[in-house]
N, C-alpha and C positions, 0 to 999 in steps of 0.2 A: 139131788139127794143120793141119788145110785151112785152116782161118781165117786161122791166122798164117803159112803160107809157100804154099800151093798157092790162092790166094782166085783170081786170074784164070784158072787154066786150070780151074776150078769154072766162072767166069763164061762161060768161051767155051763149056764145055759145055752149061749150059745154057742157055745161047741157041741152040746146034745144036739140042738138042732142044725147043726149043720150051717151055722152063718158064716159068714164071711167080716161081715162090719157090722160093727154097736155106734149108735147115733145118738147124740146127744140132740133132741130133735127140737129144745124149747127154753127159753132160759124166765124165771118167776123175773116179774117188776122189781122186784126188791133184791134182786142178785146185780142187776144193770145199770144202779142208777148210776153210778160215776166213773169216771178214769179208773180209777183203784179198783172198783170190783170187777172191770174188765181183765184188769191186770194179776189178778189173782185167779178169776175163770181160765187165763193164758196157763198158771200153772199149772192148773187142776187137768187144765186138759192136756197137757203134756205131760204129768204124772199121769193119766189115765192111758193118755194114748203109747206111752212105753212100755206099759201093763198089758196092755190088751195086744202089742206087737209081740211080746215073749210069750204070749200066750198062740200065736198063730193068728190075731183076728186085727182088723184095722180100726180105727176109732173115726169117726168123720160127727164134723157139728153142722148144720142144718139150719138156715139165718130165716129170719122174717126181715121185716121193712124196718123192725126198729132198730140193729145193726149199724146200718147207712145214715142214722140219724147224728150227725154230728153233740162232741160232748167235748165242751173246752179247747172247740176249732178241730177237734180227731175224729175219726169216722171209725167206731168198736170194731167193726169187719174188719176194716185192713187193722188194726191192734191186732187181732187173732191172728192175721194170715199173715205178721209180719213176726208174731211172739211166738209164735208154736212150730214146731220142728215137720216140716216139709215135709219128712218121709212117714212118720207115727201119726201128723192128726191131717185128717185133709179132709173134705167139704162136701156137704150133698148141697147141690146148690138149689134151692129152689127159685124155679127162674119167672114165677110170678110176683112174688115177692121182692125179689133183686129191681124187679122193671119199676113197680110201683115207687119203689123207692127210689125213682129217677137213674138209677146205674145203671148200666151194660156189663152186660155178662161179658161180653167178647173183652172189652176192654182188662176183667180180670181173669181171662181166661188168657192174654199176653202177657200179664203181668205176673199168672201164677202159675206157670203151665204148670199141667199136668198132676194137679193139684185137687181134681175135681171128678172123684169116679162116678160120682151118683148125683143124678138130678132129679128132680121133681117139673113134669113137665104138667102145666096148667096154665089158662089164658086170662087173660083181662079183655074185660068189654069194652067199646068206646064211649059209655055214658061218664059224666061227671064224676060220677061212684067210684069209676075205676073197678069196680066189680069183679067177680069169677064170671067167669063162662067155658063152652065147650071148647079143650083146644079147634083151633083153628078159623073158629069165628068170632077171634078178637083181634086184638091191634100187638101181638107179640110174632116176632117175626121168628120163627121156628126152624125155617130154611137154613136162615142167616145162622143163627147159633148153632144148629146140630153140624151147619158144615165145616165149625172151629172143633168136633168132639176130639178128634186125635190133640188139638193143642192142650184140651182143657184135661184131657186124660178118662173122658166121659166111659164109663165101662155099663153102666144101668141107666134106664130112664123108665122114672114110676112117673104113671100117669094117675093124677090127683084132681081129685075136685073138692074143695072143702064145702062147698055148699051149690047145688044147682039149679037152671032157671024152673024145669021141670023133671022129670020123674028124671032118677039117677041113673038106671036102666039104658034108659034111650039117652042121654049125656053119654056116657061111658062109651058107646056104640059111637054117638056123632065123635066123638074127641079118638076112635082107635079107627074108625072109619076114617078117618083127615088121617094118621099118623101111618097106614098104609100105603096111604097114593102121594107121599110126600117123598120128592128126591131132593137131594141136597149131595 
């Protein structure tokens, strides 16, 4: 909704506060159901992200699992990353998300280099669930991806937990404690 009627008082905001990128972070059920409303989100977000580059600030959109979810044989993700202008909208990847949905990040981080400042760094469990957990004691291989950053254009990494096994506290510590003693 910001996009289409609130994008400059977005704009003034974040320039008061000093940002660098507005994120488009969510998209409603009713915005995604078909080919065409992807293709129309393509323009919106390219009207947004030419706005927001004159304006000094970058635009990045921000995928869940349902992106990856094929619609009349096409995959919405590569729709955006193929319909939207390379250097105005580019991607906060979250890379729990991308996993769940069976993709590899590396694979679109060759495809799109340099296309991906911001990630969301959080894990999956090995249960059935597929579940959150604390980075580094799940089944996402973190090594492997952070040692493609230079390809993928990675410039931030927010560490996220949407939900945790116990107190947030001590998560937050096990997931920054694993991201200190990791080389890649």
């Amino acid at each position: 909704a910001v996009l289409r009627s609130n994008l400059q008082q977005t704009i003034d905001a974040a320039k008061t506060i000093g940002h660098q990128y507005v994120v488009c972070a969510y998209l409603l059920p009713d915005e995604r159901k078909t080919l065409d409303d992807y293709k129309r989100l393509v323009d919106l977000f390219n009207d947004a992200g030419g706005r927001l580059q004159k304006a000094g600030l970058q635009f990045c959109y921000h995928n869940h699992d349902f992106e990856f979810t094929p619609i009349d044989g096409k995959i919405p993700y590569d729709l955006i990353l193929a319909g939207t202008d390379s250097k105005t909208v580019r991607m906060e990847l979250d890379l729990y998300w991308i996993t769940k949905a069976g993709q590899s990040p590396l694979k679109y981080f060759s495809t799109h280099p340099g296309r991906f400042p911001l990630v969301h760094v959080k894990d999956m469990d090995a249960t059935p669930k597929r579940f959150f957990t604390e980075v580094g004691r799940g089944t996402i291989n973190f090594k492997e991806i952070f040692a493609d950053s230079d390809q993928a254009g990675i410039k931030h990494y927010f560490v996220e937990q949407d939900e945790t096994p116990g107190s947030p506290f001590a998560s937050i510590k096990m997931s920054i404690d694993y991201l200190k003693q990791l080389e890649f």
